[in-house]
VODRENRO-890876 format. One record per atom (N, C-alpha, C): residue number from 1; residue in one letter; atom name; x, y, z. Coordinates in nm, 3 decimals, padded with zeros to 5 digits. Each point is the difference from the previous one (the first is absolute). Example, Ala and Ser with C-alpha at 12.3 -4.5 7.8 and 13.67 -1.06 7.14 Angstrom:
<sites>
+-----+---------+-------+---------+---------+---------+
! num ! residuo ! atomo !      xx !      yy !      zz !
+-----+---------+-------+---------+---------+---------+
!   1 !       A !     N !  01.319 ! -00.569 !  00.780 !
!   1 !       A !    CA ! -00.089 !  00.119 !  00.000 !
!   1 !       A !     C !  00.090 !  00.120 !  00.000 !
!   2 !       S !     N ! -00.035 !  00.105 ! -00.072 !
!   2 !       S !    CA !  00.082 !  00.119 !  00.006 !
!   2 !       S !     C ! -00.077 !  00.109 !  00.073 !
+-----+---------+-------+---------+---------+---------+
</sites>
This chain:
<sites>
+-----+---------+-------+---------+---------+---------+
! num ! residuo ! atomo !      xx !      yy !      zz !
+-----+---------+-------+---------+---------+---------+
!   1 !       X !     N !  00.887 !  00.929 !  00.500 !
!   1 !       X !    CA ! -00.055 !  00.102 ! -00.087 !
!   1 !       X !     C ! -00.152 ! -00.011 !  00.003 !
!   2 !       X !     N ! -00.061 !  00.074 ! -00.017 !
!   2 !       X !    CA ! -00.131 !  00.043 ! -00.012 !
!   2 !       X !     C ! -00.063 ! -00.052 ! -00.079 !
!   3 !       X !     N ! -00.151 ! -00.094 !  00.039 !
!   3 !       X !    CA ! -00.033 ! -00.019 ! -00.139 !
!   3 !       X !     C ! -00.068 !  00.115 ! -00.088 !
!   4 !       X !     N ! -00.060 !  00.089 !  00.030 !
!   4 !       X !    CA ! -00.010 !  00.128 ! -00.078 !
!   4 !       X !     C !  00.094 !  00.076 ! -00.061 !
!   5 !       X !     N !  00.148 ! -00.037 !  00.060 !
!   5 !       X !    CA !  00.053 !  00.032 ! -00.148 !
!   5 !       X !     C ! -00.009 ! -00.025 ! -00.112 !
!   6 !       X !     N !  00.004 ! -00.132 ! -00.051 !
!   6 !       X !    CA ! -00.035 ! -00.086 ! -00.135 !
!   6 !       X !     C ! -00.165 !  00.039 ! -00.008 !
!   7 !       X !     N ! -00.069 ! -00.001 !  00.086 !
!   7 !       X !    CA ! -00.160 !  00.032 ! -00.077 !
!   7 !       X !     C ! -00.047 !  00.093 ! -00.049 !
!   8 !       X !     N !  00.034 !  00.086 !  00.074 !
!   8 !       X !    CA ! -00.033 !  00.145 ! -00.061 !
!   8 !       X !     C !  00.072 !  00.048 ! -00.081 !
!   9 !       X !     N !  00.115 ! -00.023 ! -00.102 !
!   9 !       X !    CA ! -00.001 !  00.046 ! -00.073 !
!   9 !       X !     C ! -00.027 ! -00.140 ! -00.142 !
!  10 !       X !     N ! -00.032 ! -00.124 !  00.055 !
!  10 !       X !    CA ! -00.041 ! -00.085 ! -00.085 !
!  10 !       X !     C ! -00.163 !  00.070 ! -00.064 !
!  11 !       X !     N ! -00.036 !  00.016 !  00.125 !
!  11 !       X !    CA ! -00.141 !  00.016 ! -00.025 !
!  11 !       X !     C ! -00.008 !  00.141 ! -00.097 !
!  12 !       X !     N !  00.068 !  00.124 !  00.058 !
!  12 !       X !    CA ! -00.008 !  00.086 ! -00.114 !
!  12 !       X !     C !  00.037 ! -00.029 ! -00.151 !
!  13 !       X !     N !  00.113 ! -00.089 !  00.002 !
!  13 !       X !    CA !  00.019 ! -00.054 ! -00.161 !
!  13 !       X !     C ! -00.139 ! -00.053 ! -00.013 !
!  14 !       X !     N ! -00.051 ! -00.111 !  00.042 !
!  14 !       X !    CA ! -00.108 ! -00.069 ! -00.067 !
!  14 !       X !     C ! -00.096 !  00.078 ! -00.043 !
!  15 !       X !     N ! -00.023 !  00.141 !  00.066 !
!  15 !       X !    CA ! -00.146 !  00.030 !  00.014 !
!  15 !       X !     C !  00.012 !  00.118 ! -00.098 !
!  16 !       X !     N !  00.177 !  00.037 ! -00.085 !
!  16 !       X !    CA !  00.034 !  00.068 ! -00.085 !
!  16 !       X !     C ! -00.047 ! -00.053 ! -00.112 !
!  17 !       X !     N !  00.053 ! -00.135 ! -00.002 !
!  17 !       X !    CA ! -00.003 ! -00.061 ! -00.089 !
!  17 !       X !     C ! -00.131 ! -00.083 ! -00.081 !
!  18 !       X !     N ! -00.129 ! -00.029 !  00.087 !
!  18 !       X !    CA ! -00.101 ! -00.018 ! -00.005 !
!  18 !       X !     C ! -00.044 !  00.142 ! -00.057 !
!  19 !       X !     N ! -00.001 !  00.074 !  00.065 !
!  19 !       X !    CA ! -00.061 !  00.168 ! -00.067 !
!  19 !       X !     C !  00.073 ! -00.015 ! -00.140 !
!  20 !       X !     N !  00.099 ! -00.028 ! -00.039 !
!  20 !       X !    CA !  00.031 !  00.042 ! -00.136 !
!  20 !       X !     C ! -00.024 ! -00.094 ! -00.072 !
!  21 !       X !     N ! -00.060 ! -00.081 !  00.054 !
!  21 !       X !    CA ! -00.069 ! -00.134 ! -00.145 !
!  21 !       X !     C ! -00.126 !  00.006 !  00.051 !
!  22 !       X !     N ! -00.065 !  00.088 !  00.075 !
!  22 !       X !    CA ! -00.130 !  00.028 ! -00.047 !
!  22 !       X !     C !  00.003 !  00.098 ! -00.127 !
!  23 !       X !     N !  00.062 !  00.103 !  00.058 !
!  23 !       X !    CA !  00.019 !  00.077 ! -00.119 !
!  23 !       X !     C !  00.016 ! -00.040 ! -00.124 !
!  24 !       X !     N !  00.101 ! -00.099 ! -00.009 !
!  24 !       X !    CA !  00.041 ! -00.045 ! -00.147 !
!  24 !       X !     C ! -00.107 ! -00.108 ! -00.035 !
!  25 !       X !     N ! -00.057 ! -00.053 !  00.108 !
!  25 !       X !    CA ! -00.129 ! -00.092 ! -00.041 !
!  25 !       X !     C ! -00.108 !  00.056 ! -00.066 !
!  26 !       X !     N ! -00.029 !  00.136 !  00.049 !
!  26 !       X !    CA ! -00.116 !  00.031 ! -00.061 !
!  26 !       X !     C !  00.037 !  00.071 ! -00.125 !
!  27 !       X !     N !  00.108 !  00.074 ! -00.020 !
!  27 !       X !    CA !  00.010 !  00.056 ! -00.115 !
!  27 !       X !     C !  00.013 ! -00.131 ! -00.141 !
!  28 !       X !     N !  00.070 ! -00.088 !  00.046 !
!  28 !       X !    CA !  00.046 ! -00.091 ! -00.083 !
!  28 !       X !     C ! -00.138 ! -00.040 ! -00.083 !
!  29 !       X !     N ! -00.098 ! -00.077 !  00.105 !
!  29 !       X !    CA ! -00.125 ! -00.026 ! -00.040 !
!  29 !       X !     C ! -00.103 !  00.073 ! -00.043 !
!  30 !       X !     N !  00.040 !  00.174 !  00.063 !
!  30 !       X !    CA ! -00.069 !  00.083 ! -00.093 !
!  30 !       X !     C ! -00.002 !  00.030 ! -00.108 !
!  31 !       X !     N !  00.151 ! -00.002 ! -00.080 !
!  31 !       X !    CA !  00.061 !  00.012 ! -00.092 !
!  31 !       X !     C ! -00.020 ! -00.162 ! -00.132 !
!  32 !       X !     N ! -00.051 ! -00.067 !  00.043 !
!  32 !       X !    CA !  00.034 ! -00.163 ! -00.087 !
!  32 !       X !     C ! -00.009 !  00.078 ! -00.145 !
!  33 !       X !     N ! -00.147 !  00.038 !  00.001 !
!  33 !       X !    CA ! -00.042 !  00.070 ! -00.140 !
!  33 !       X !     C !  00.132 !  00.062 ! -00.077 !
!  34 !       X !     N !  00.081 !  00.062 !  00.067 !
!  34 !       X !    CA !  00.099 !  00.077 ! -00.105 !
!  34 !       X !     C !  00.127 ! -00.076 ! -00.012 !
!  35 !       X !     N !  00.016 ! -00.160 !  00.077 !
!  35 !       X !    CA !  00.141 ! -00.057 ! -00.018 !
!  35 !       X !     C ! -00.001 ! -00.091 ! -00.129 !
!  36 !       X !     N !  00.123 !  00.000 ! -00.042 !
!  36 !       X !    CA !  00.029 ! -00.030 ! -00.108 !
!  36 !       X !     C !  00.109 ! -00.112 ! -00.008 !
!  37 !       X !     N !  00.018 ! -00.063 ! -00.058 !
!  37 !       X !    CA !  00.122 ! -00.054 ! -00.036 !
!  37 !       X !     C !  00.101 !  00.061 !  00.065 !
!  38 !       X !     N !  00.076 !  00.116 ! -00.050 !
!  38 !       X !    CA !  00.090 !  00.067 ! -00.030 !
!  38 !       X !     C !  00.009 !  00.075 !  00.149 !
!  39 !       X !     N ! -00.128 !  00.009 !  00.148 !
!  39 !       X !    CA !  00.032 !  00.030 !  00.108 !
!  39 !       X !     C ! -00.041 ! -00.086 !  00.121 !
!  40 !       X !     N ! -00.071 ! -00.090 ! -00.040 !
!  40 !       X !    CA !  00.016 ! -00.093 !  00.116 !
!  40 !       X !     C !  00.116 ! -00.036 !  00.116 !
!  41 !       X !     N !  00.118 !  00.028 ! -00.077 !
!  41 !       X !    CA !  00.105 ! -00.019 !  00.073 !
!  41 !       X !     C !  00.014 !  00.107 !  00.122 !
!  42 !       X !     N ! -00.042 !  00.104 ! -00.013 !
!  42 !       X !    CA !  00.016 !  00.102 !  00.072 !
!  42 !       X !     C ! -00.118 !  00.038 !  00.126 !
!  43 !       X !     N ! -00.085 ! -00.123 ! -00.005 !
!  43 !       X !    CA ! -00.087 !  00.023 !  00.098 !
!  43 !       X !     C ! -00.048 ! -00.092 !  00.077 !
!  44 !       X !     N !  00.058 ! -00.126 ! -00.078 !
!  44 !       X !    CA ! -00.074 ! -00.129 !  00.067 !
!  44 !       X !     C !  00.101 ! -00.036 !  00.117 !
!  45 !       X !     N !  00.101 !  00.015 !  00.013 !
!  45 !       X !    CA !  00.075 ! -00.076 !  00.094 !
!  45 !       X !     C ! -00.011 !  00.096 !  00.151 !
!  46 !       X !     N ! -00.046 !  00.115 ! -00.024 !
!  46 !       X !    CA ! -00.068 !  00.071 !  00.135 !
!  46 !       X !     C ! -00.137 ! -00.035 !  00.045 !
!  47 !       X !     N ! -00.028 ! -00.136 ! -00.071 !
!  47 !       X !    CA ! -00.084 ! -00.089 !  00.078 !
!  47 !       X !     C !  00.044 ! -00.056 !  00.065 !
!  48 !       X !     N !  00.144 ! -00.046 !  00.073 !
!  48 !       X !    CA !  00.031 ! -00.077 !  00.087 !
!  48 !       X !     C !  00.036 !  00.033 !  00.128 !
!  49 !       X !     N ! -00.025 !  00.176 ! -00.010 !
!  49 !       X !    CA !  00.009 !  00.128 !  00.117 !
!  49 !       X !     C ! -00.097 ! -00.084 !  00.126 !
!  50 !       X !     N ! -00.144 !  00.030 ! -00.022 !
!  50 !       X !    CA ! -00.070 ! -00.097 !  00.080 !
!  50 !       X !     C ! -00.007 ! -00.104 !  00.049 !
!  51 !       X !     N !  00.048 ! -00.112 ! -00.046 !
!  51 !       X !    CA !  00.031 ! -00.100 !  00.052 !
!  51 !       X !     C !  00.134 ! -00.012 !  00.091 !
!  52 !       X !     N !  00.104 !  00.081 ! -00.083 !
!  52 !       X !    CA !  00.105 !  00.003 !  00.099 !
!  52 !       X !     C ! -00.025 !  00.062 !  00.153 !
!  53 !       X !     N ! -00.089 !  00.090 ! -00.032 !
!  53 !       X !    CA ! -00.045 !  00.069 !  00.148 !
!  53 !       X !     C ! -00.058 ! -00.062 !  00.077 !
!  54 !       X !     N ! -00.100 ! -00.074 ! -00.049 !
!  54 !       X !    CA ! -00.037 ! -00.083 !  00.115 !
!  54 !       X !     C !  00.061 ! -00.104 !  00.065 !
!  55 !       X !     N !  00.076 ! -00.049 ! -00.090 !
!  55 !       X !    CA !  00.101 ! -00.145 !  00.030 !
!  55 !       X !     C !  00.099 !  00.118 !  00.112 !
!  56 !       X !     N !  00.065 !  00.074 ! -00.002 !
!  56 !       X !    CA !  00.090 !  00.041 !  00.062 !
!  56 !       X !     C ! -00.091 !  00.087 !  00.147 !
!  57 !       X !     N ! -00.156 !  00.009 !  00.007 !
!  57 !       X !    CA ! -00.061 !  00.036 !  00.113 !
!  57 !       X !     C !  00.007 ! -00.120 !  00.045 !
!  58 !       X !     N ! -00.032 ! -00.084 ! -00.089 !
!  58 !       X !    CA ! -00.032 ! -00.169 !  00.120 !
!  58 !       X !     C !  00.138 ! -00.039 !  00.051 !
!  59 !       X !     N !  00.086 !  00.004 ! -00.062 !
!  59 !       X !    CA !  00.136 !  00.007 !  00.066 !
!  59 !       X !     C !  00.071 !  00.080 !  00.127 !
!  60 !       X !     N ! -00.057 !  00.113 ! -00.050 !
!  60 !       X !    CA !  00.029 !  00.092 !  00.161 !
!  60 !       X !     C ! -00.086 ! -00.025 !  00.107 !
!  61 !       X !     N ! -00.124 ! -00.046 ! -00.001 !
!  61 !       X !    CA ! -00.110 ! -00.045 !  00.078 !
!  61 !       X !     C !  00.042 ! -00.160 !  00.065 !
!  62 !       X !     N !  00.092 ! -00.063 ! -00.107 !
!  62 !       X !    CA ! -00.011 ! -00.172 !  00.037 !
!  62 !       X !     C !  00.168 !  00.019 !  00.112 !
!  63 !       X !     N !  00.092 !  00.095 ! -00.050 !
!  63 !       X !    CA !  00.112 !  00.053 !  00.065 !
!  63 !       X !     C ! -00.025 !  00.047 !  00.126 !
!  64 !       X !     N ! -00.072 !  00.135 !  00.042 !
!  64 !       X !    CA ! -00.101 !  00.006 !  00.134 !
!  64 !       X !     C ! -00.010 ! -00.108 !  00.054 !
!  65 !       X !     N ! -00.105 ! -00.059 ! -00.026 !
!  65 !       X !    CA ! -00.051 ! -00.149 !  00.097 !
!  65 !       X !     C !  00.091 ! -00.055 !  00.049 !
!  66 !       X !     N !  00.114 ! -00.034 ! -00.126 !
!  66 !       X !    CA !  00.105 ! -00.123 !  00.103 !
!  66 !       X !     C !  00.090 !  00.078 !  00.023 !
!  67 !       X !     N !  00.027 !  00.108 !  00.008 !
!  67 !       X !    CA !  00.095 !  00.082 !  00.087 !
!  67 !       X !     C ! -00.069 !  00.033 !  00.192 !
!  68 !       X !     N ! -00.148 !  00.023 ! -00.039 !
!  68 !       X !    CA ! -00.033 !  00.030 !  00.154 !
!  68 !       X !     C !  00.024 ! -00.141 !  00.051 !
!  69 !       X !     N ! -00.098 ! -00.129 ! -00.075 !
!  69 !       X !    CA !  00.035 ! -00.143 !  00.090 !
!  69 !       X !     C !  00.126 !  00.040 !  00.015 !
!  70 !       X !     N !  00.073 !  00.001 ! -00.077 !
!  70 !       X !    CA !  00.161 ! -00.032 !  00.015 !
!  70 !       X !     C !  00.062 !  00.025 !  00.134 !
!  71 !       X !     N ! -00.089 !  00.124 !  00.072 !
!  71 !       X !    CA !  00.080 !  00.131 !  00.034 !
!  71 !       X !     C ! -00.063 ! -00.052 !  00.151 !
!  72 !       X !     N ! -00.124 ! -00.022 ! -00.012 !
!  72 !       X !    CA ! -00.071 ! -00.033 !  00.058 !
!  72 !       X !     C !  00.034 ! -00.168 !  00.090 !
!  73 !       X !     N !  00.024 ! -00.073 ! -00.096 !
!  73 !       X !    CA !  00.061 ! -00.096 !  00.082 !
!  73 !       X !     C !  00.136 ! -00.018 !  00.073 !
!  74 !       X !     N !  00.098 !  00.062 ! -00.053 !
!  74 !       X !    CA !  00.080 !  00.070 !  00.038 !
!  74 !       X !     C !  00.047 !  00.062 !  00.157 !
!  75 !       X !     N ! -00.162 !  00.075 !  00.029 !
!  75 !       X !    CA !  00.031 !  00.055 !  00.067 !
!  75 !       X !     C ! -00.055 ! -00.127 !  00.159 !
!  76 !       X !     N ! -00.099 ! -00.099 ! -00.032 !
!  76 !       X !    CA ! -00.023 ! -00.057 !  00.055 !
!  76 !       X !     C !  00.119 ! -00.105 !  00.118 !
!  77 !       X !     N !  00.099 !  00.037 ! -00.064 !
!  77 !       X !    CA !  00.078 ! -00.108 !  00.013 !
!  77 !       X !     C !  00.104 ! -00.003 !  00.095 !
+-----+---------+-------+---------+---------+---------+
</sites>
């Protein structure tokens, strides 16, 4: 199988998913002034949008590498 099967659509998740915790990053922090008690719940945990995105780009990126060695030594042989 291909390794561009698994990347390209890893990579579109990640790069979904990074875009939507920018989004929720900046609104969140735009917003501090109006959170309250009573809505924190509803905005803070789409702080972990961003981080998940990048952890899951370095994953599709660290997946790449040892799939070409992989593929690559492989073929040496």
């Amino acid at each position: 199988m291909p390794v561009w099967f698994a990347v390209v659509p890893g990579a579109g998740a990640a790069i979904t998913v990074m875009q939507a915790g920018l989004r929720v990053t900046t609104e969140v922090f735009g917003g501090l002034d109006e959170m309250d008690r009573d809505s924190w719940g509803a905005a803070l945990p789409g702080l972990s949008f961003l981080p998940w995105g990048l952890t899951l780009a370095a994953a599709v990126a660290a997946y790449a590498v040892r799939r070409s060695r992989h593929d690559r030594a492989q073929g040496e042989k």
